[in-house]
N, C-alpha and C positions, 0 to 999 in steps of 0.2 A: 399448390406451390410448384411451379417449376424449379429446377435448378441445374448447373452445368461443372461439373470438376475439371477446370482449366489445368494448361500443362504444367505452370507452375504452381499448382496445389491450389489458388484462391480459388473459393466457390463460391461462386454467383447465384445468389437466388432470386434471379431473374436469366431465363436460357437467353434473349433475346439481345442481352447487355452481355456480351464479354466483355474481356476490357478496352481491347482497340477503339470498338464502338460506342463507346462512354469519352463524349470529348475531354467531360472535367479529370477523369481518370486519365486521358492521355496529357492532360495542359500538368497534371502533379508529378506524374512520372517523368514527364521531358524536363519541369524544373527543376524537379529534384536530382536528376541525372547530371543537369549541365552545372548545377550549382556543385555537384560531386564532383566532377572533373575540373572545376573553374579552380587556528583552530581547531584542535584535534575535531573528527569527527565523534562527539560526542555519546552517540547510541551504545559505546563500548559499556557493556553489561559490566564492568570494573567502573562502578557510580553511576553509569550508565549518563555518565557526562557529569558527574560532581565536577566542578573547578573551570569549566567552561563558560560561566556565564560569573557577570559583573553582579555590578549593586541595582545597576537598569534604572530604570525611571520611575515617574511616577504612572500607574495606569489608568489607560484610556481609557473609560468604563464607559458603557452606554448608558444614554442618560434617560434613564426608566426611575427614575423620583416619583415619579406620579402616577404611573403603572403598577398594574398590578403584579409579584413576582411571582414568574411563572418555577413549578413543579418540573425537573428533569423529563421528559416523554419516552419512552420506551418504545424501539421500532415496534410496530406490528411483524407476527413472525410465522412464515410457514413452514411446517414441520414432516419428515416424509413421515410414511404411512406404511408398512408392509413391504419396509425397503425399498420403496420409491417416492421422489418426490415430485406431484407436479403443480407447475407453476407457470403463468402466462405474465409477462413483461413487454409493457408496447410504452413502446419510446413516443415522446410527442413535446411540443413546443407551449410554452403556455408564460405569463409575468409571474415574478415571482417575491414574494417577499419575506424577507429579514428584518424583523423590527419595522423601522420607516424606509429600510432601504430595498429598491424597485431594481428588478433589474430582467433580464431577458434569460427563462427559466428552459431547460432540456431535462424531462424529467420520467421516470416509467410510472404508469401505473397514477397519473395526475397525482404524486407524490412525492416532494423531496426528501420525506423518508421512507423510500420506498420497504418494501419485505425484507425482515432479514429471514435466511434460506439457513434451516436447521437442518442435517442428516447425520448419519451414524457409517461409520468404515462399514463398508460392502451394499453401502444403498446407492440407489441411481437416480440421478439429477436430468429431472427432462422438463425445461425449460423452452418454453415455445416464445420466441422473440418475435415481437410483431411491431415493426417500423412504419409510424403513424406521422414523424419528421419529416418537412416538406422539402430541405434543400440539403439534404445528402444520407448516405450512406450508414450503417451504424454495423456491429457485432457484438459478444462477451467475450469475457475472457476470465476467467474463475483465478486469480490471481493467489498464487502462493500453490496451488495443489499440485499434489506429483499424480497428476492422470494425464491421458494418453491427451498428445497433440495433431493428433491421427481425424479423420474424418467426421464426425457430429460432433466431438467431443471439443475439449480447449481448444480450438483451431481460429487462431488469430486471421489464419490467411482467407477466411469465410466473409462477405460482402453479404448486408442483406440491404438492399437497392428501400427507397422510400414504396412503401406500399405493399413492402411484401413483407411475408414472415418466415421465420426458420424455427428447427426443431433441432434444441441441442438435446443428448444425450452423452452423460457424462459420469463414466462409472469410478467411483470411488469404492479402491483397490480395498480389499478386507483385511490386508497383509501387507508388511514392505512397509518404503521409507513414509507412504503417509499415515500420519497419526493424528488424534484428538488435537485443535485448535482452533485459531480465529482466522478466518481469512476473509477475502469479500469479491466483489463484482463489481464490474464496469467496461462501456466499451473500448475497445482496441483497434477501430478501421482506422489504418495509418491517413492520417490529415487531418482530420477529423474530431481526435480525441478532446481536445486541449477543449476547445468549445463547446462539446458534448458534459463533459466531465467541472469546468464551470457553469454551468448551469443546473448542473446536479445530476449527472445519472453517476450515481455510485450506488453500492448498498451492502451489506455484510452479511457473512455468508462462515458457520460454525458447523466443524465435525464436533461433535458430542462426544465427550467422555476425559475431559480434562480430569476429572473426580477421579478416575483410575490414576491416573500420576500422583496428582497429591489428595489424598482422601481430606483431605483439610476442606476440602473447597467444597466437597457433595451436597451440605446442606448450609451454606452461605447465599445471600440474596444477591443474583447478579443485576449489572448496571452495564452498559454500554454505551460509553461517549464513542460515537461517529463525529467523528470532526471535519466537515469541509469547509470551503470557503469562496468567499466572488471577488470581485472585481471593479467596484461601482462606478470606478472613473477617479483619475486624480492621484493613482499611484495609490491608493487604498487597497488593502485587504482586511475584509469583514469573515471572522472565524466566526463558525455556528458550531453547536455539539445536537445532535442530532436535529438540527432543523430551528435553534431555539439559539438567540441571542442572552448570554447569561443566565442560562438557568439555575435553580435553585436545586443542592443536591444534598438532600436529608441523611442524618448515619448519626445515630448516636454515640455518646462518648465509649471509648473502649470495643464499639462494635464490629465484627468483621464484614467485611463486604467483599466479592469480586470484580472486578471491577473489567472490562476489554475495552481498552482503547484502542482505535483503527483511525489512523489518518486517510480520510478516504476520500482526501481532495486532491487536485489537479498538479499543483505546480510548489504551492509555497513551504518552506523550511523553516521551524520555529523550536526555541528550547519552551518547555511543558516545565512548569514546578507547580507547587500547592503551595500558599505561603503557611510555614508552620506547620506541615503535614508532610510523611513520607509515604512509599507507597513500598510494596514487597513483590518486585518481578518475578515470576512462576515463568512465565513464556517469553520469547522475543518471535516476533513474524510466526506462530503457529508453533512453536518447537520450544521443547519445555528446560530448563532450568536445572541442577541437580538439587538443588534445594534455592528456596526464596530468597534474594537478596535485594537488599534494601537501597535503595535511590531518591535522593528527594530533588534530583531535576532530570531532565533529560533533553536532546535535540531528537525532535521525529521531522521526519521527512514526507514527503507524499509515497504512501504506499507502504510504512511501516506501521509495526503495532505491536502492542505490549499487554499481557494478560496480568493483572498485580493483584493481589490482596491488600486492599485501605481500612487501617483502624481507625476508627475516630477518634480524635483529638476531643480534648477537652471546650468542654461546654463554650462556644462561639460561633464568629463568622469568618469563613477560611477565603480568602483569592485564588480561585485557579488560572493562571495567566499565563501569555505567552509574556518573554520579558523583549528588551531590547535587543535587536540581531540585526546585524548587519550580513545581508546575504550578500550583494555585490560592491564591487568595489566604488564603482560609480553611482551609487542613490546613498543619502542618507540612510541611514540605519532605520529599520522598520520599527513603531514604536510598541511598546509594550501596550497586550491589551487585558483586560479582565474577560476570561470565556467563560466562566462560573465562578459560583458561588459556594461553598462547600459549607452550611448550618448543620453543626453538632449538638442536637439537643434531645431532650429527655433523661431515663435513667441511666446511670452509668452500669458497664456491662461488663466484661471479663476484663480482670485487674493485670490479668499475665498473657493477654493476647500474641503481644509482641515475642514474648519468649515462646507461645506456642507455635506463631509463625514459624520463626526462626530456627525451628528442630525440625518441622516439617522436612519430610527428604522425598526425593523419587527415586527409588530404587529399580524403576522399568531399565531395560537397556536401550541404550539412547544409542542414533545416526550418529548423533558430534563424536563418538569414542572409537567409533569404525572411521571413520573421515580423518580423524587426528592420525589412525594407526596406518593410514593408506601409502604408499610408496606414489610420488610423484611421477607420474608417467609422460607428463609435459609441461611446458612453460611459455604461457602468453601473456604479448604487450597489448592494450589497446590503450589510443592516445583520443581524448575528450577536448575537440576544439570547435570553435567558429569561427566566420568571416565579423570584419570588425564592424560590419554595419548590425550584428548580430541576428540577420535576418535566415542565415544559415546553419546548424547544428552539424557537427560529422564525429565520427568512428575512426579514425586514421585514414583522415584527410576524406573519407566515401560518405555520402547519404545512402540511407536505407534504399535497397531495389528489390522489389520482390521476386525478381529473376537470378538474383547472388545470393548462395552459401559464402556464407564469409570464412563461417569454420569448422570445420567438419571432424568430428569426434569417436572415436573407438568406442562400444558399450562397452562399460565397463572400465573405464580409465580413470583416474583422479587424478587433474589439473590444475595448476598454480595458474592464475589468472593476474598479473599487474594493471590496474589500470589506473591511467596519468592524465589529472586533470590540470588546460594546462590553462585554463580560461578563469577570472579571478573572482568568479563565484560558485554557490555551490550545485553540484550536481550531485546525481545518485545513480548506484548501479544495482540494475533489476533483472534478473535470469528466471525465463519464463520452467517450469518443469520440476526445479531442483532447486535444494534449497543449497548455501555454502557457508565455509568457516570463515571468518573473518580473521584475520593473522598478523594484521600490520596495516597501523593509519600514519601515514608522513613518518615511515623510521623506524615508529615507536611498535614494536610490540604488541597484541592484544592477548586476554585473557579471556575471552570471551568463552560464557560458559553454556552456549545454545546456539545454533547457529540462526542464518537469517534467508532473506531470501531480497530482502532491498537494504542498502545503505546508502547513509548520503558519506559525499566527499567531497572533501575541506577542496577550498579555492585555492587556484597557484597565489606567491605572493612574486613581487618582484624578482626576490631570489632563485625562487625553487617552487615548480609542478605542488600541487595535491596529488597524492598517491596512494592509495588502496590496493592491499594484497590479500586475495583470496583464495579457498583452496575449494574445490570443485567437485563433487562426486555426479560421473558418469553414470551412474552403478546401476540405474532404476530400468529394467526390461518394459516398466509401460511409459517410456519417455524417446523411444523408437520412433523416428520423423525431425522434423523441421520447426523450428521456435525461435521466437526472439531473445536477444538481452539488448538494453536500451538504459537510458536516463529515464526515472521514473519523474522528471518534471517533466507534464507529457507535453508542454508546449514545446521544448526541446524534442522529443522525440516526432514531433508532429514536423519538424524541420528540418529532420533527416537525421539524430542522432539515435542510430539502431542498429543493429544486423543481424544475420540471420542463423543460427547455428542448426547443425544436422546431427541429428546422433545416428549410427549405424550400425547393423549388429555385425 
């Protein structure tokens, strides 16, 4: 493998392709430049969106009558070994299918559910990317971790050219703001993603040791619904949970289960309920909870995710669906679908589970309490708009350039972050390194008891912007370099809604 560390940090793993010399690279860059100068948000851990959604519809369920119904799948998972973990991921193009629906598949490892990636704080992630994709470009981006943005490691600004491969190396700190959670993987070469990431290359990716925060969970059966979703033509979006149109998801009555759910699709925004079931949040985005609290809906966004504890309900058949939402102002409301099936059957199981939950505490000392106690060091706007043909995405009024710091940050400073959306559907704000507190959705208030690392935010109405306030901790010595925050609908980001921030010591 050749490779070349360009001025502006992107590394090419091909020496022969800088960027000049890559016409498609210059045709993105010149459009993007000239195009630059040419609802509570629900996730709030207070219900965690109780009261946000209607009565909905009736759901679209897939019509498997005469199918046989399939058992939930569980990713296959690689695990480190002696504090390291190595794994090899080769992107490639292949059809793909969901139920009866066909579509044109981007996937690693000839699998839409690819490896989920197990390690433990202080192991090292060497993931050998190998781009086997005939018509462009690819990278990772380990999404949610607080490791270095610096050279092998999370480095968005890294190109690995069709044909070639790269070698990340990515050490997870033993100490400091990262902790036990869920996080996951996918690529990040700006233009590129939206169509990469529809097609499937996502995958999930867990530091170990959740069990230490709440001992409750250590000997619980875990479950991971991955939720992506496609596209098939016709204004459709088809949700899968790991790979599987309505799956079937067994729990006996009164049984405890853990469950991590990861939105680890592209673009779409949907409220999550069980019908007649709740669930018990332990985490938000990787970051724990002071003790379990109870939600029976929620809106997740692309890129967010929730660690819960699910009792099982009494002996039946449960709907896991998304319901009715209206994302933008101009489409019909998206219709409710059924994404599983939740069967509660066999012997009933602890009579007092719920009151067990519910005492559970984590008594670890948590970031959100150092972040809440932090003195505000500075306060930023950024404004979330497009051109009306909506073929352009911006930052305050800029598309992403890989040659602009947009905003360059002291180590060690905690910032109040505003951002106004002024466009009347929804977006979400993603801050690559760090995770943040969430403080205020349109006005109101939060109480948010974890912090996060993506949230969606509510659409302007006629009246008045959507607006999100955030608070920011600088604070992390391995967060030293250059990194993104962007809208994590990555079609929007793929359109120039992103920028670039610098931490500095």
């Amino acid at each position: 493998m050749n490779s070349k560390q360009t001025g502006n940090g992107r590394r090419y793993c091909n020496a022969a392709a800088a960027p000049d010399s890559d016409p498609r690279h210059q045709g993105r860059r010149s459009f993007l430049r000239a195009a630059g100068h040419a609802v509570l948000a629900a996730a709030s851990t207070r219900g965690l969106g109780a009261g946000l959604l209607g009565s909905g519809m009736a759901l679209l369920r897939s019509d498997r009558a005469n199918a046989a119904r399939e058992p939930l799948v569980q990713p296959p998972e690689v695990r480190s070994r002696d504090g390291v973990l190595n794994a090899t991921l080769t992107a490639a193009q292949d059809r793909m299918h969901l139920g009866e629906i066909e579509f044109p598949g981007f996937v690693y490892n000839d699998s839409y559910l690819p490896p989920l990636l197990r390690v433990r704080l202080g192991d090292i992630l060497r993931i050998r990317l190998q781009n086997n994709l005939t018509d462009g470009p690819t990278n990772l981006h380990f999404h949610g971790m607080n490791v270095s943005p610096r050279g092998r490691s999370d480095n968005v600004f890294i190109q690995v050219r069709p044909g070639r491969e790269f070698e990340y190396e990515v050490t997870v700190p033993a100490a400091g703001r990262q902790g036990p959670g869920l996080f996951w993987y996918h690529p990040h070469d700006h233009g590129f993603v939206n169509r990469q990431m529809l097609g499937g290359m996502s995958g999930g990716l867990v530091v170990d040791g959740s069990e230490t925060l709440f001992p409750i969970l250590k000997d619980l059966p875990e479950r991971f619904f991955l939720i992506k979703h496609a596209e098939p033509g016709g204004g459709r979006e088809v949700i899968s949970i790991n790979g599987q149109i309505d799956p079937v998801v067994e729990i006996a009555p009164g049984e405890m289960q853990f469950w991590r759910i990861a939105h680890i699709g592209a673009s779409f925004f949907f409220p999550f309920q069980i019908e007649g079931m709740s669930l018990y949040v332990v985490a938000t985005d990787g970051h724990p909870l002071s003790r379990p609290r109870k939600a029976s809906e929620f809106l997740i966004g692309p890129g967010q995710r929730i660690d819960a504890i699910a009792i099982g309900p009494p002996a039946g058949e449960y709907a896991v669906a998304s319901k009715l939402f209206k994302n933008m102002a101009w489409r019909e409301p998206f219709p409710a679908q059924q994404i599983a099936t939740i069967v509660s059957t066999g012997s009933p199981r602890s009579p007092d589970a719920e009151t067990r939950v519910l005492l559970a505490r984590n008594d670890r000392p948590r970031w959100i309490d150092e972040v809440r106690a932090s003195t505000i060091s500075r306060r930023r706007r950024l404004e979330y708009s497009r051109t009306e043909d909506r073929s352009v995405f911006m930052i305050d009024g800029r598309v992403m350039d890989d040659d602009r710091v947009d905003q360059t940050v002291k180590l060690g400073a905690t910032e109040e972050w505003t951002v106004v959306n002024t466009d009347q559907q929804f977006h979400s704000f993603h801050i690559h390194q760090t995770a943040f507190l969430v403080t205020e959705v349109n006005g109101i208030r939060q109480d948010d008891d974890s912090l996060r690392d993506t949230f969606s935010i509510p659409p302007a109405t006629d009246d008045r912007p959507g607006i999100l306030k955030v608070i920011i901790p600088f604070t992390d010595p391995e967060i030293i370099g250059r990194f993104v925050y962007h809208c994590h609908a990555v079609d929007h980001e793929d359109k120039g809604m992103m920028g670039i921030v610098e931490v500095v010591a």
